[in-house]
TIMI-2910 file (N, C-alpha, C, CB; in pm, 1 decimal, decimal comma, always signed):
<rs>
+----------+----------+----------+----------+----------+----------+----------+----------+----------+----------+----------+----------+------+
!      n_x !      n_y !      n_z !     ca_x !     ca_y !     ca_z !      c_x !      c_y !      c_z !     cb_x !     cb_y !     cb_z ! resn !
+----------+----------+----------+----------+----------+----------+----------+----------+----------+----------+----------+----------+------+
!  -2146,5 !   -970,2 !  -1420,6 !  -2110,3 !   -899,5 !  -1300,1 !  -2231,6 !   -819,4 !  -1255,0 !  -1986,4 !   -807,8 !  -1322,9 !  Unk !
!  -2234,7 !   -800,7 !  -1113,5 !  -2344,5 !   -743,6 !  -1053,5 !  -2284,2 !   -575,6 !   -996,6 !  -2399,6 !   -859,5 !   -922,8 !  Unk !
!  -2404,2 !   -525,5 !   -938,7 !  -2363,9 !   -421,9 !   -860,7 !  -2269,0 !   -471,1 !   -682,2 !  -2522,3 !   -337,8 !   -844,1 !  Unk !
!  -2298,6 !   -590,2 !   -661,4 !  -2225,6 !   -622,8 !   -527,6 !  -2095,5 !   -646,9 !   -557,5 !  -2278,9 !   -742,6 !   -449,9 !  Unk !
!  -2038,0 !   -705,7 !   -671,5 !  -1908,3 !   -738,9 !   -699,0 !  -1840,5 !   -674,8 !   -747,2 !  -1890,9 !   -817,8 !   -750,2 !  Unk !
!  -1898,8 !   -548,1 !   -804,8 !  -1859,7 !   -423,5 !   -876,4 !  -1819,6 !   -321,7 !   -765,6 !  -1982,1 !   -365,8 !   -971,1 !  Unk !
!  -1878,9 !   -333,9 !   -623,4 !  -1855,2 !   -240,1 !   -543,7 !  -1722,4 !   -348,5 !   -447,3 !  -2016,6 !   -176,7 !   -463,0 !  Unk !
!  -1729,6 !   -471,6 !   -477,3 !  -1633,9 !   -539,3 !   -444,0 !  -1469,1 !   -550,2 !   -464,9 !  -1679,1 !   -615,5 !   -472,6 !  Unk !
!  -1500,7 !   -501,9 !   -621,1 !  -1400,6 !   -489,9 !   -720,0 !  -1339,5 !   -327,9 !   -665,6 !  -1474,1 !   -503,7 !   -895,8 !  Unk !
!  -1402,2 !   -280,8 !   -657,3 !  -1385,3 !    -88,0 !   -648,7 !  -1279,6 !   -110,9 !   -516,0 !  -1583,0 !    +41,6 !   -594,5 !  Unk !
!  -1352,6 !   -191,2 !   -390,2 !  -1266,2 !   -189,3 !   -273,4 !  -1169,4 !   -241,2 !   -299,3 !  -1304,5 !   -239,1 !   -166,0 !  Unk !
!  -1111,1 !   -358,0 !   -345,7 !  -1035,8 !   -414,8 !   -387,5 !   -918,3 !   -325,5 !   -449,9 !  -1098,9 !   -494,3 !   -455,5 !  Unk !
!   -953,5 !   -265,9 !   -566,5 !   -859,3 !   -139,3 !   -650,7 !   -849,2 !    -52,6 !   -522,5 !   -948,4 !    -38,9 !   -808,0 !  Unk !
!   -918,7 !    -20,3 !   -452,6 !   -874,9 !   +103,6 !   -359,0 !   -797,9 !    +78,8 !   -236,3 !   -993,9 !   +176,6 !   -310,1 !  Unk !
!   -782,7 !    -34,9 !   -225,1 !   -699,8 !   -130,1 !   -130,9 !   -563,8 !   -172,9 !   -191,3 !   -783,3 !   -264,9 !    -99,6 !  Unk !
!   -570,1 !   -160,6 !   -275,3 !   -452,5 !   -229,0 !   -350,8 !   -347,0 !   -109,6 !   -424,6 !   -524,8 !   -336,6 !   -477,6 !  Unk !
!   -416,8 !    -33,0 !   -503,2 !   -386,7 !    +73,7 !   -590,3 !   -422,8 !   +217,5 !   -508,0 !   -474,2 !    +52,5 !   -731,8 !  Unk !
!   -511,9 !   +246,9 !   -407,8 !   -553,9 !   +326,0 !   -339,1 !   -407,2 !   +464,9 !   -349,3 !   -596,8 !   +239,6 !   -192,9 !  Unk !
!   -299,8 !   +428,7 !   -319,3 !   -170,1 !   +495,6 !   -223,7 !   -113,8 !   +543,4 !   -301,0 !    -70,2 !   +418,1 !   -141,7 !  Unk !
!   -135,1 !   +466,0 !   -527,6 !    -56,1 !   +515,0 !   -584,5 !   -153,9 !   +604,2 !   -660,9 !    +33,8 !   +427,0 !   -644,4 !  Unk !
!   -270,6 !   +559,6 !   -682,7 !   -356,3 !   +714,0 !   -747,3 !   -453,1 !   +717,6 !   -651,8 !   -439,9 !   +715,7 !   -921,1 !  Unk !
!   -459,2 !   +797,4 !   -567,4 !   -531,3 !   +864,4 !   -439,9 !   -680,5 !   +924,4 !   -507,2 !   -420,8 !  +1009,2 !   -364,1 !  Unk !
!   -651,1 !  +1038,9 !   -587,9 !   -740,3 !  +1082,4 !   -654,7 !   -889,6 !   +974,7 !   -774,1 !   -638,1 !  +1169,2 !   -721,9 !  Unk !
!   -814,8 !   +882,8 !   -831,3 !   -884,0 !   +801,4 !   -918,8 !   -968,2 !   +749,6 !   -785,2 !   -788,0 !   +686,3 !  -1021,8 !  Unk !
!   -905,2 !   +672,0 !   -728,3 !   -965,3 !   +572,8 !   -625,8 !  -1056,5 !   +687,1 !   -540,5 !   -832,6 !   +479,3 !   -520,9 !  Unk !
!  -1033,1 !   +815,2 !   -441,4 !  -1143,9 !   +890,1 !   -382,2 !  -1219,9 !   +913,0 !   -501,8 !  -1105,6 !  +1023,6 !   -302,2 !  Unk !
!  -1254,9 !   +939,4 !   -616,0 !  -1332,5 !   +985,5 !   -682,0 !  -1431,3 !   +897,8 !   -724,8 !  -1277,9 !  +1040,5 !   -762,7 !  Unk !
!  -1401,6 !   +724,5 !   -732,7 !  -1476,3 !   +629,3 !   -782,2 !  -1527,5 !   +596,2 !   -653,0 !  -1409,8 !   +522,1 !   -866,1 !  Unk !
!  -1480,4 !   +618,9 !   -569,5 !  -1547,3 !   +593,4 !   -407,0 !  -1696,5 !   +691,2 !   -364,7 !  -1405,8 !   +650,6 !   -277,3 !  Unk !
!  -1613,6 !   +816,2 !   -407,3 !  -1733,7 !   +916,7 !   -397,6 !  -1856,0 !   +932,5 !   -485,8 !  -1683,2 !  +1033,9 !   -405,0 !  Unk !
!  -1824,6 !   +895,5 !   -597,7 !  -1921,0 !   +874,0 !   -680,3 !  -1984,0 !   +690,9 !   -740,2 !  -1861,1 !   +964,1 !   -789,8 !  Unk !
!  -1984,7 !   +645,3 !   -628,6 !  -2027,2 !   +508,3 !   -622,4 !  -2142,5 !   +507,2 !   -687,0 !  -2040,7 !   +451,2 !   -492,2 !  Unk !
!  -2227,2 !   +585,7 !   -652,3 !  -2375,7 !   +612,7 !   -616,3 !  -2422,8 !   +618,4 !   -801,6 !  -2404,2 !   +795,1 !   -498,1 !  Unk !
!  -2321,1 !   +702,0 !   -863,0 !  -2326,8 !   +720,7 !  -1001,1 !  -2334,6 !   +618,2 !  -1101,7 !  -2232,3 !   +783,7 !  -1029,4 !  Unk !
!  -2215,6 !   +594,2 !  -1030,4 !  -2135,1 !   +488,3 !  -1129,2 !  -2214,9 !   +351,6 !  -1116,8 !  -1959,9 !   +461,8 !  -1078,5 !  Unk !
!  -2302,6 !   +344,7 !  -1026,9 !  -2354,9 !   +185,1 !   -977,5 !  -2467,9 !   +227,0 !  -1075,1 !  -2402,1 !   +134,0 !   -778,7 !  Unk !
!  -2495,9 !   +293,7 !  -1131,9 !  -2638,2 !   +289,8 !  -1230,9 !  -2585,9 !   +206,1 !  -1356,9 !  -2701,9 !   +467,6 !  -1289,5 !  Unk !
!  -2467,8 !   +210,2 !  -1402,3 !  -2401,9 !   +116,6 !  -1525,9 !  -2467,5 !    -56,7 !  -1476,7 !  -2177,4 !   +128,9 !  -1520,3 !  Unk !
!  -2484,4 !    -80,0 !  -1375,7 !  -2561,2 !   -239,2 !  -1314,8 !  -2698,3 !   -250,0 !  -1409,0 !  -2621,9 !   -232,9 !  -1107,1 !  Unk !
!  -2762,6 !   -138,0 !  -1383,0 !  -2914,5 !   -125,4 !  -1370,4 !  -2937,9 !   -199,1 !  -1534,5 !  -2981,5 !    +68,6 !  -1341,5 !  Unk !
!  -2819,2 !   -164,4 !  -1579,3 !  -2863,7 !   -196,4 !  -1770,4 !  -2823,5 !   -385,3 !  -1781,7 !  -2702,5 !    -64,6 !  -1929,3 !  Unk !
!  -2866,7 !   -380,8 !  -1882,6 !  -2896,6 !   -533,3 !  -1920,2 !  -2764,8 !   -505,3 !  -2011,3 !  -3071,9 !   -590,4 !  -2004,5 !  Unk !
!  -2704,8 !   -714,7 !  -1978,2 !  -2543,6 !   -706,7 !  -2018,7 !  -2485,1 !   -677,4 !  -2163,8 !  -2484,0 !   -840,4 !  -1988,2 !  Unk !
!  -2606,2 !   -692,8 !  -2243,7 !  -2562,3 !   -625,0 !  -2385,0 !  -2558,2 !   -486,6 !  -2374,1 !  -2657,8 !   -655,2 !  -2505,0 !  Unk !
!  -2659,1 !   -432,3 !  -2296,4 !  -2631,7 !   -244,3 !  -2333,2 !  -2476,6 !   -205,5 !  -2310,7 !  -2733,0 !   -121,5 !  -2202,7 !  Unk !
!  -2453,8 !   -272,5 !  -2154,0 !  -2335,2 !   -258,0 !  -2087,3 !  -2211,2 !   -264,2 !  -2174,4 !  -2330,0 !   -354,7 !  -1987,6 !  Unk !
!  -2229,5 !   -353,1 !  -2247,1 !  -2113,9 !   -381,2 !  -2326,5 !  -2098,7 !   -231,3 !  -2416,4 !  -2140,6 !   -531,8 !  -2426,5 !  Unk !
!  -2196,4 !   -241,7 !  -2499,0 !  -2204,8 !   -180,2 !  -2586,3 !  -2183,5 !     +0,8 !  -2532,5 !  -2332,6 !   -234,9 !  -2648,5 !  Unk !
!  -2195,9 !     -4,0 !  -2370,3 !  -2126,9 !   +163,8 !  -2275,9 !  -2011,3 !   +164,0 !  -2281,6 !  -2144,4 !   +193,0 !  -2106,2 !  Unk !
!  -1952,8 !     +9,2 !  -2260,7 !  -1793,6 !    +39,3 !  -2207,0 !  -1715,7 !    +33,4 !  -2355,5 !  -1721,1 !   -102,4 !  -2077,1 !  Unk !
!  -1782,4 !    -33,7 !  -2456,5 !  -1714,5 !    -32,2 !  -2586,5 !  -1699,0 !    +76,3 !  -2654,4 !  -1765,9 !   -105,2 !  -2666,6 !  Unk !
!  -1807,0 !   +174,1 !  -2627,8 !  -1808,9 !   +338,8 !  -2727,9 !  -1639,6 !   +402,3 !  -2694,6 !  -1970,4 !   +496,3 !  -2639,5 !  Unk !
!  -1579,0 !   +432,8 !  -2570,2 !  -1457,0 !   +505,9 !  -2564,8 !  -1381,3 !   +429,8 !  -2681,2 !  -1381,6 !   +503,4 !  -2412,3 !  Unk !
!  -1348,9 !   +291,5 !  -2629,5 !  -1247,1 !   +248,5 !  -2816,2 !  -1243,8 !   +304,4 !  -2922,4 !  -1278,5 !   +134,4 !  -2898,9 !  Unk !
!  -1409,2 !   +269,8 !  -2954,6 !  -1397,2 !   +320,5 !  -3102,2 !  -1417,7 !   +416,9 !  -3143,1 !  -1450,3 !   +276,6 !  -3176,8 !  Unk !
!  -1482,9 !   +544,0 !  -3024,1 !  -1456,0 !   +665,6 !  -3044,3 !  -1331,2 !   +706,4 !  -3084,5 !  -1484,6 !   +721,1 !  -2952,0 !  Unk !
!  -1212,9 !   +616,1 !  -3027,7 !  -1092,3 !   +642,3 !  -2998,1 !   -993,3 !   +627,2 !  -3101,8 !  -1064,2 !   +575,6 !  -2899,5 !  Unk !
!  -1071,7 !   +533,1 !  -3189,8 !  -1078,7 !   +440,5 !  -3329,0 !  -1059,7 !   +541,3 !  -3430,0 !  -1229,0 !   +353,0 !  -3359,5 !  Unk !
!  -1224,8 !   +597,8 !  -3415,0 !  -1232,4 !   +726,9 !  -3549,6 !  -1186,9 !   +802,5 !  -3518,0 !  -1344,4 !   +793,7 !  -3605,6 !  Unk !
!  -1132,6 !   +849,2 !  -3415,3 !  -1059,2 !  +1018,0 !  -3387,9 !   -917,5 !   +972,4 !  -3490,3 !  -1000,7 !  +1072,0 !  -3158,0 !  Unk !
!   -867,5 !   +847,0 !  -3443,3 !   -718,3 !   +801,7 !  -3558,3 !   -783,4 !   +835,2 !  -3659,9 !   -647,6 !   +625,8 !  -3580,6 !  Unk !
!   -863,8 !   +777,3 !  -3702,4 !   -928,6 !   +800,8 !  -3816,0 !   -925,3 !   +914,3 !  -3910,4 !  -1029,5 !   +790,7 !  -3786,1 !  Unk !
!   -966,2 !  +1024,2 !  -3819,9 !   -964,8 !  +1131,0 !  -3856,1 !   -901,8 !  +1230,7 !  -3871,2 !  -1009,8 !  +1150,9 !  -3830,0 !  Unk !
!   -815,7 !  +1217,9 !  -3791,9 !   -647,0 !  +1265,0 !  -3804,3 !   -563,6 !  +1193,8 !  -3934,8 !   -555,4 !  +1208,1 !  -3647,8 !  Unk !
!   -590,7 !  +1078,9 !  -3964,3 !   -542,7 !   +992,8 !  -4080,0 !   -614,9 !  +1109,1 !  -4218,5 !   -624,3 !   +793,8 !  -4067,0 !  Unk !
!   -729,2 !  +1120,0 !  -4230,6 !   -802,0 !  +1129,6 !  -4335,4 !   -764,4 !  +1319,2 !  -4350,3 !   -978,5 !  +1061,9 !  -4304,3 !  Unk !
!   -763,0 !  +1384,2 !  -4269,0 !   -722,5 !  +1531,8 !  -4267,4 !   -609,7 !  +1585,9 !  -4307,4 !   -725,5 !  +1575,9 !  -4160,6 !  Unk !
!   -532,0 !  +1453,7 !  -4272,0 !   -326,9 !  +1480,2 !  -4367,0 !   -326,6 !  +1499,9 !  -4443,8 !   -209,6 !  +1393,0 !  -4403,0 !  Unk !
+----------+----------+----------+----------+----------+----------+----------+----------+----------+----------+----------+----------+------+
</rs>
């Protein structure tokens, strides 16, 4: 995926989903400019941006497991 289809995709969600979260959709609109720097990286880094929340998400269980 590129930055053109990514801003393609965004209209798309804000066209579609726009009416039921107002806020998500103005905020990814307004901060296009931000968010379009995630393009600039080569498709392994990318992966490896959008994969960190999981498994952050992973060890926090984790860690709540291990503290009981």
């Amino acid at each position: 995926m590129n930055e053109e289809i990514g801003y393609e995709n965004l209209l798309s969600f804000e066209e579609k989903w726009g009416n039921k979260y107002p806020l998500a959709a103005k905020s990814w609109m307004d901060n296009w400019t931000n968010l379009s720097t995630f393009f600039e990286y080569e498709d392994q880094v990318r992966k490896i941006i959008y994969t960190t929340n999981p498994i952050e998400g992973m060890h926090c269980q984790i860690r709540k497991i291990i503290k009981s």
